[in-house]
KOLNU-494973 format. One record per residue (C-alpha): residue in three letters; x, y, z. Coordinates in steps of 0.5 Angstrom, whole numbers, plus 500, padded with zeros to 3 digits. Each point is the difference from the previous one (the first is absolute). Layout:
alaXYZ ...
//
This chain:
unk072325793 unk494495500 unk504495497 unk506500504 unk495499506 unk498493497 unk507496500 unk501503507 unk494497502 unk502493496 unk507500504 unk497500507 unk496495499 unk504496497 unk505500506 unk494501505 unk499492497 unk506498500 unk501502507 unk493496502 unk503494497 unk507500504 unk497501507 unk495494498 unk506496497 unk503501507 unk493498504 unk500494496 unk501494506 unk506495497 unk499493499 unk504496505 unk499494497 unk503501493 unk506505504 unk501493504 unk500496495 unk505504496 unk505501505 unk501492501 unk500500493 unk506504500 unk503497505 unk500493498 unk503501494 unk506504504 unk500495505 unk508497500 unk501492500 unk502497506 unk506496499 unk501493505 unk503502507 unk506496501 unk502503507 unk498494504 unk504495496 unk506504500 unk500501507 unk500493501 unk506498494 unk503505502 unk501498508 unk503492497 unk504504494 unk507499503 unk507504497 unk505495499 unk508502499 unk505495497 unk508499499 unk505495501 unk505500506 unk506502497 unk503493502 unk495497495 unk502505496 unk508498501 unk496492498 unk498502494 unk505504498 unk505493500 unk495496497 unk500504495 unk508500499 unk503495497 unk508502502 unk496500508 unk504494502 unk506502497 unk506503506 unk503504496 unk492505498 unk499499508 unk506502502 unk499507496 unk495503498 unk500502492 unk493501499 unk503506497 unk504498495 unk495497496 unk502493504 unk495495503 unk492502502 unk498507500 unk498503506 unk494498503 unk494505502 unk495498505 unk494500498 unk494504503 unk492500499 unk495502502 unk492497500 unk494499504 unk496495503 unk494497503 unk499498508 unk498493498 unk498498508 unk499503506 unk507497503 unk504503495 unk501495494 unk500506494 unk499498492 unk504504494 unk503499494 unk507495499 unk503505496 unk499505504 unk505496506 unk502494497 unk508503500 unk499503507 unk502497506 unk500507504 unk492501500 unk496506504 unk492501500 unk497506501 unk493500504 unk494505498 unk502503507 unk507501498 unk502494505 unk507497497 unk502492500 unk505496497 unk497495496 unk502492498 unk499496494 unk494494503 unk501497491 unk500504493 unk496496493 unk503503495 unk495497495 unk495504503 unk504507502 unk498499507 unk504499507 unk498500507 unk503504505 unk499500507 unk501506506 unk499500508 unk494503501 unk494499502 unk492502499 unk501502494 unk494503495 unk500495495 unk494500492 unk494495499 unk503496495 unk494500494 unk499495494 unk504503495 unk496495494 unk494504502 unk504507498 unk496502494 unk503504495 unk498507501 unk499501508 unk505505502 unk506498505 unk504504503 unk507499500 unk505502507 unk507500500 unk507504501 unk501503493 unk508502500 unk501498506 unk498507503 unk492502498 unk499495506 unk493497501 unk498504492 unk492496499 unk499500491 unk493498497 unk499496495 unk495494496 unk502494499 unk501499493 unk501493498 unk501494504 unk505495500 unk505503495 unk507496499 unk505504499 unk507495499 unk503506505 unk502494506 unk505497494 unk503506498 unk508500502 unk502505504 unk506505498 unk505497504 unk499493497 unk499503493 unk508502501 unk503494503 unk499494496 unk503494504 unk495502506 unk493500494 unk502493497 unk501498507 unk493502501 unk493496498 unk495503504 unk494497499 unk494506496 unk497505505 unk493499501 unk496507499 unk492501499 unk501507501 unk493504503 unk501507495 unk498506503 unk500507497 unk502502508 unk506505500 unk507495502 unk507502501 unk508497501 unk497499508 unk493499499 unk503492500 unk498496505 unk494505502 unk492498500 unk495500495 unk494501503 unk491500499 unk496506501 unk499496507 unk507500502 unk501492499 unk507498497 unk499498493 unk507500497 unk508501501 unk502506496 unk506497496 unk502503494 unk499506494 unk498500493 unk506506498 unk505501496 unk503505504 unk499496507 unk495505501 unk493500501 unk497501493 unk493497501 unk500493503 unk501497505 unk501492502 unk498496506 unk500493503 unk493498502 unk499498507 unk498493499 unk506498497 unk505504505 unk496497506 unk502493498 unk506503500 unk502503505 unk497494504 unk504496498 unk507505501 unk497501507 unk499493502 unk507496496 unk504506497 unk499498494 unk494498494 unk503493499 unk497498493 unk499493497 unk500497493 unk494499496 unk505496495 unk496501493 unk503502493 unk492504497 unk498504494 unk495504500 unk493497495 unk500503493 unk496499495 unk504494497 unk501496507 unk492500500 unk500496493 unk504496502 unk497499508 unk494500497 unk498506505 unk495504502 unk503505504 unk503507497 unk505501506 unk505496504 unk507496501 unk502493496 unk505496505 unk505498495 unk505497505 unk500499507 unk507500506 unk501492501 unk500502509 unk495506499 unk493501502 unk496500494 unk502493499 unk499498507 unk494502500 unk499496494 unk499506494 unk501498494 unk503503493 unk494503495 unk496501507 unk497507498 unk501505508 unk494504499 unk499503508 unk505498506 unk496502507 unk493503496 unk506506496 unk499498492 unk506499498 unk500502493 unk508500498 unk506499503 unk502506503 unk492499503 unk504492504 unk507503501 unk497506506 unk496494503 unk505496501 unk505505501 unk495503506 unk499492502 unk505498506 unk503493502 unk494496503 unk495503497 unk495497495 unk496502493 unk494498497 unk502499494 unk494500495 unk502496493 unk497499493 unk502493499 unk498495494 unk494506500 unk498498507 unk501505506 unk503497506 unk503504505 unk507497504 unk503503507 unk507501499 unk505502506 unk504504498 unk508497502 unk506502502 unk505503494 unk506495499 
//
């Protein structure tokens, strides 16, 4: 019996001990410090990112985005479609109708679309797209608070893809307009429009991507001159002036003629065209930076039109044979190899193998760089054109002439 007695003994101590040292666990006083300390630890690696609010900008976009519905009359419809037929004059094709014998113009379809626009001043000039009214002459714009205006063409570029239209109205909200040369890339933008003509006054985010990206879209021909050849050849438009902003903003059929906006709800652009070749929306988007539509638009409100003059001047870009043979040292530039007998160029007293580095302090590295400053130059105005001349740097004002 006696050496049962033992492990009995054994056990209750053992647990007697094990009882002592949980109630004195349990009395332990907690150290607040490291516990608090912890605790933020944790939460700071779970605490989610905050991303930019872009709520104050988009009220204020979208008060100024405006819905556009465009279609030609049915009297300009009946216009075109006899342009467009060769036996029109004929009595006999205008006494019957024939259509549907194969004979004389197809029935012409009245053509429809629908964009956006942005409020340009408070007295109702609005800014858009040209392509997106360019065949209309029965024009509606619908405001942010649902009211409904016809609308007049004031002018139309389509070089740059921009018109101006005007509505009777007054006090309405309108942007600051921002320097769109200060845009970097990477700053986020918000895109606002009317996408399909129904997800009215949608706002997408974006970055800007790039920077003055040259598409060739504006010398595109469109459908209808594609199928009727007598009216291209007759055609000699002159190139499109294009320095897109790229952004990565979500832009539709629709979104044409609506605002790009900065985080401060300042206008940097006029969203203009896609990168799809769906037609759809497949990753970027291309806007008409500030700068150049506000000088633009100033133009179309005050004349109607942006009169363009002549430079007058036949260019090479520099190559490493023309800097042997000039005797230069620059890496970038355009050569003069003629000049226009009346133009402004030899007015102004150019001469061929002058070297063009800069117009208005902008560099002028090729020829495409001279083509968009001349381009945006309007009758009257002058550029100072920085030369390379015989190794000497001269800079001569030229003023820009009227187109013979």
């Amino acid at each position: 019996m006696k050496k049962y007695i033992h492990p009995f003994l054994a056990g209750i101590s053992g647990g007697l001990l094990v009882l002592a040292g949980f109630i004195w666990f349990q009395n332990k006083p907690i150290d607040v410090q490291n516990s608090n300390s912890m605790v933020h630890a944790v939460n700071s690696s779970v605490a989610a990112p905050v991303g930019p609010d872009f709520s104050d900008a988009a009220d204020k976009a979208l008060n100024v985005v405006v819905q556009i519905n465009a279609q030609e009359s049915e009297k300009l419809a009946r216009q075109k479609m006899d342009q467009n037929n060769p036996f029109g004059n004929n009595p006999f094709f205008q006494e019957f109708d024939l259509r549907s014998f194969g004979f004389g113009a197809p029935f012409y379809q009245q053509k429809k679309g629908s964009g956006s626009g942005v409020i340009y001043s408070n007295d109702g000039y609005i800014v858009t797209n040209n392509h997106v009214v360019e065949f209309a002459d029965d024009i509606e714009v619908i405001l942010k608070d649902g009211r409904k205006f016809k609308a007049k063409k004031v002018g139309t570029d389509p070089r740059t893809d921009l018109a101006v239209l005007k509505i009777e109205a007054n006090n309405l909200p309108i942007l600051q307009v921002a320097n769109s040369d200060l845009l970097r890339v990477g700053e986020w933008v918000l895109a606002v429009g009317n996408p399909f003509g129904y997800l009215t006054s949608t706002v997408t985010a974006g970055i800007v991507s790039a920077k003055g990206r040259d598409l060739n879209l504006l010398d595109q021909q469109n459908e209808e001159d594609y199928y009727n050849p007598y009216q291209r050849l007759q055609k000699a438009t002159p190139p499109g002036i294009e320095e897109y902003i790229q952004t990565d903003a979500a832009v539709n059929p629709g979104n044409s003629g609506g605002a790009l906006v900065d985080v401060q709800g300042r206008l940097v652009g006029i969203n203009s065209a896609i990168a799809s070749k769906t037609g759809y929306y497949s990753g970027y988007s291309f806007a008409i930076p500030s700068n150049l539509m506000s000088k633009i638009v100033k133009e179309l409100i005050n004349s109607g039109s942006f009169d363009r003059g002549i430079f007058g001047v036949g260019v090479v870009n520099v190559d490493e044979e023309i800097k042997k043979e000039l005797n230069l040292n620059v890496d970038n530039g355009v050569v003069i190899t003629e000049l226009e007998d009346k133009g402004s160029a030899k007015f102004a007293g150019l001469l061929p193998n002058d070297v063009i580095v800069e117009i208005n302090n902008k560099p002028v590295k090729t020829v495409e760089d001279l083509q968009k400053v001349v381009a945006l130059s309007k009758i009257g105005e002058t550029l100072y054109t920085k030369i390379i001349r015989d190794g000497q740097v001269k800079e001569i004002p030229v003023k820009i002439k009227k187109m013979l």
